[in-house]
C-alpha positions in Angstrom: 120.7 78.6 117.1 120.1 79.5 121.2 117.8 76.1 121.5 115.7 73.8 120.2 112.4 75.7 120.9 113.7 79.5 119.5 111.8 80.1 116.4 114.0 81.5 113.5 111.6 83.1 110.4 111.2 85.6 107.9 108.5 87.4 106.8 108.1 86.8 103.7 106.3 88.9 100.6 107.1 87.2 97.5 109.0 89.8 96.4 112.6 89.8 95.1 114.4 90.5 98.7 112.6 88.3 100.7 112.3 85.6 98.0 116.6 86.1 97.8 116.3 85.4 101.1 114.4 82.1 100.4 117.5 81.2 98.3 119.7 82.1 100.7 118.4 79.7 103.8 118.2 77.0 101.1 121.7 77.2 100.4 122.7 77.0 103.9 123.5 80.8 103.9 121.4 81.8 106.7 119.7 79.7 109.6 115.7 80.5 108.8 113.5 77.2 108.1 110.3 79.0 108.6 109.2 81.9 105.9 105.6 83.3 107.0 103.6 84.8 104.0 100.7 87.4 105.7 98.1 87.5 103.1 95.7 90.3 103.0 93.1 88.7 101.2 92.1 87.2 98.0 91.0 90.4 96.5 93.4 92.2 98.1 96.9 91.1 97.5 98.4 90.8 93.9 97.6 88.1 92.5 100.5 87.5 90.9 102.3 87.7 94.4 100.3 84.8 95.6 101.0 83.1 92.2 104.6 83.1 93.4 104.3 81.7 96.3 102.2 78.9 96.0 103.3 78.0 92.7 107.2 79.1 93.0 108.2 79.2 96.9 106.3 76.9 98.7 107.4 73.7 96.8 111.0 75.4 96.4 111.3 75.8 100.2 110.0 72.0 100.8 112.4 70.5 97.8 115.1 72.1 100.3 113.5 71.8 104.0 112.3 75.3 104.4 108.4 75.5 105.6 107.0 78.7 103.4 103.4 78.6 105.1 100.8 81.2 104.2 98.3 83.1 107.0 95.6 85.3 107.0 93.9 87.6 109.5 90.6 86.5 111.1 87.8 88.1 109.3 87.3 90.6 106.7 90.0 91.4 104.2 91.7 94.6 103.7 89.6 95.5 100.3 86.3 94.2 102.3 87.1 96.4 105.6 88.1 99.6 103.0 85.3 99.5 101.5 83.3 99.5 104.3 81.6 95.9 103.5 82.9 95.2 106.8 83.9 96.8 109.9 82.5 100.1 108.5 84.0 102.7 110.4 87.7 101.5 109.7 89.5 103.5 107.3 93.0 101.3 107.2 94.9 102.5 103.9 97.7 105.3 103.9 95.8 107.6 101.6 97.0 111.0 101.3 95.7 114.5 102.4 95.4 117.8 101.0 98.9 118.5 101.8 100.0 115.6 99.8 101.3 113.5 102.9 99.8 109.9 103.7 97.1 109.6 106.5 97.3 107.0 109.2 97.0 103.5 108.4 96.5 99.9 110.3 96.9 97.9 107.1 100.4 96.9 107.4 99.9 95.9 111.4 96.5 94.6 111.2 97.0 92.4 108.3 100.8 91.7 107.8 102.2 91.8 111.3 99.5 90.8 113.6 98.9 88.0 111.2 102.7 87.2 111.1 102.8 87.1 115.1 99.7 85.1 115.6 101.7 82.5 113.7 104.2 82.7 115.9 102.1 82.7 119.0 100.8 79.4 117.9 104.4 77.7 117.4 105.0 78.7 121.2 106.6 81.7 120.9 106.3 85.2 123.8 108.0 87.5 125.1 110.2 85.0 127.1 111.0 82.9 124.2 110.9 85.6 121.2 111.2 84.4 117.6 114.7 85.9 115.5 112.6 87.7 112.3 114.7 88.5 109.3 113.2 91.2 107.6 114.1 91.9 103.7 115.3 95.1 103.9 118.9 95.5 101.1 121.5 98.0 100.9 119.4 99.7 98.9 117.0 100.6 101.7 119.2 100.6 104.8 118.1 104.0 106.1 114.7 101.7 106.9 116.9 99.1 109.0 116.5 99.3 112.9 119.3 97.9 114.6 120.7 94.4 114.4 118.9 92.3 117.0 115.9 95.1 117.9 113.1 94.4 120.1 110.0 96.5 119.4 109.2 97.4 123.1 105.7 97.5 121.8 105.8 93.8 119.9 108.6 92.0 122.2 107.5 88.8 120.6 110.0 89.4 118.1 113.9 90.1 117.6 114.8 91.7 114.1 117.5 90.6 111.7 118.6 91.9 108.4 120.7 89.3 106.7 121.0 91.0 103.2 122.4 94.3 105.2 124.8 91.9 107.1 125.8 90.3 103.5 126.4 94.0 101.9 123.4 92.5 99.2 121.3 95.2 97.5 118.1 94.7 95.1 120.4 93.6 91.8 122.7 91.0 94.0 119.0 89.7 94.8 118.0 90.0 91.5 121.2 88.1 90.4 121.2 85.1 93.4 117.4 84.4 92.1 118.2 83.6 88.3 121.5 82.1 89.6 119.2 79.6 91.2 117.1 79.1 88.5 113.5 80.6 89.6 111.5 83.2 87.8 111.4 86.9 89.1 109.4 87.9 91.2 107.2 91.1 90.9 106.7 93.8 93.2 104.9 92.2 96.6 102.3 94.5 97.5 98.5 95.0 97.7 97.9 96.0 94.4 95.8 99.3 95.4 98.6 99.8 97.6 98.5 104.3 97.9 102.8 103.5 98.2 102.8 102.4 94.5 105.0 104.5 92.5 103.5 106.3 89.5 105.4 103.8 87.1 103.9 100.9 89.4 100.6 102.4 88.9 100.9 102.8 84.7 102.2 98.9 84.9 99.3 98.2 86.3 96.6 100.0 84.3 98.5 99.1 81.3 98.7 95.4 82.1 95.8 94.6 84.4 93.7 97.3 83.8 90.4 95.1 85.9 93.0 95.7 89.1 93.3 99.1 88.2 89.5 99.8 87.7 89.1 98.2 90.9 91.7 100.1 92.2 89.5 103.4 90.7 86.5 102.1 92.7 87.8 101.6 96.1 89.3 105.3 95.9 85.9 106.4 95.0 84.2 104.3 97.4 86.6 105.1 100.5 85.9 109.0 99.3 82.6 108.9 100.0 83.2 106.8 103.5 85.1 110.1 104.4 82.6 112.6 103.1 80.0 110.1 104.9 81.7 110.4 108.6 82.5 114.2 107.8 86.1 113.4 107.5 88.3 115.7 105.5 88.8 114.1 101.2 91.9 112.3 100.5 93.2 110.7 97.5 95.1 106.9 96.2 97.9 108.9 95.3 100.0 111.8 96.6 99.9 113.7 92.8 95.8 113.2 93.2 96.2 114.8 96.4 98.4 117.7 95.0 96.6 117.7 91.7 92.9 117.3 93.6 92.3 114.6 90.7 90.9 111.1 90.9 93.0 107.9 90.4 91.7 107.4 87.2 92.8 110.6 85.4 96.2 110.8 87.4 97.5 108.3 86.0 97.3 108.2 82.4 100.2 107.7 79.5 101.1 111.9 79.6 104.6 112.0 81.7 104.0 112.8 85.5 104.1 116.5 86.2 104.3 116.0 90.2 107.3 113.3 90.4 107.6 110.1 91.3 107.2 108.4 94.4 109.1 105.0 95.2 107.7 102.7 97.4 109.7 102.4 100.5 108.9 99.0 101.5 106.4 99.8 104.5 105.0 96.6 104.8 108.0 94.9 105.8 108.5 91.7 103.0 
């Protein structure tokens, strides 16, 4: 490490890279102590996701002297401020437009990465005395990867890492060092109205947590109207709604997609 006071941390999702990762600094593999989980909100995030990491990595990390600490933006969460129940005129989710490609979004950088760097503020780090941030991103993904040791000009606060690039791991080595180790696996760590979900991601979930899905149904209908209400052009949850013109709720069904799947390409950075 460069000094006593250089922060070394990785942004952690509960998911099966970044929790690899968690295995990997508790076998000495890597030099990161500090794992900083960004929660979106209660009703936001999985809640199996924060299952895992209160129940599976935060008293892993401490049997093995890693801190796994959990942070949330100030204020509203990400379901509350896309339903407009607060901060009404913010629409924050990727949805998709008529052409079928996703919309902008402040999800990820609002509640993931300014909650992740706030953090980091508070544990003295800047610009002069950035933090080393391993991000998650495998072999699988590496088309994603900036370059080793990149400083956002935009978020200097922060040098990027990629440890499971630099140890050639993709997602079944992490897979693999994670029931080597002896903890459960961990599911996919994202919002779980996320518009990135697959269309296999979003049959798992209507299949096995069908209140999140219905819930899922509302806040597309809901964030509808929000559009038609500021005279903004529709959009859709998914990109097949948005080629299909259909609702959430009869896209996804148990009939064989007609419009392809879409993988999620880990946007949110854990």
């Amino acid at each position: 490490m460069d000094n006593p006071e250089t922060i070394y941390s990785v942004s952690y999702g509960g998911g099966v890279q970044s929790t690899a990762l968690l295995v990997m600094a508790a076998r000495g593999m890597i030099p990161y102590p500090l794992f900083i989980f960004a929660n979106t909100g209660e009703d936001s995030e999985h809640p199996d996701s924060i299952a895992y990491v209160r129940e599976i990595a935060i008293p892993y990390g401490a049997e093995h002297g890693i801190e796994v600490v959990e942070v949330r933006k100030d204020g509203p969460t990400l379901r509350q401020t896309a339903m407009g129940e607060a901060q009404a005129g913010k629409f924050p989710l990727p949805f998709y437009g008529e052409q079928g490609n996703p919309m902008s979004r402040a999800c990820t950088a609002d509640w993931k990465i300014m909650a992740v760097q706030k953090e980091l503020r508070r544990r003295v780090c800047s610009t002069k005395n950035p933090a080393h941030t391993a991000l998650r991103i495998s072999m699988d993904e590496i088309q994603r990867a900036k370059a080793e040791g990149y400083q956002d000009p935009k978020a200097k606060m922060q040098i990027l890492h990629y440890p499971l690039l630099q140890h050639g791991m993709n997602r079944h080595d992490c897979l693999k060092l994670i029931a080597d180790e002896g903890l459960p696996e961990p599911g996919k760590s994202s919002c779980y109205f996320c518009p990135f979900h697959s269309r296999d991601a979003w049959q798992h979930l209507r299949q096995s947590r069908l209140d999140l899905f219905q819930q899922s149904v509302e806040l597309e209908k809901r964030y509808k109207e929000r559009l038609s209400e500021k005279g903004h052009r529709t959009q859709w949850m998914t990109r097949a709604g948005a080629r299909s013109k259909m609702t959430l709720d009869l896209v996804i069904n148990d009939q064989p997609s007609l419009f392809g799947d879409d993988e999620c390409g880990g946007y949110c950075h854990t």
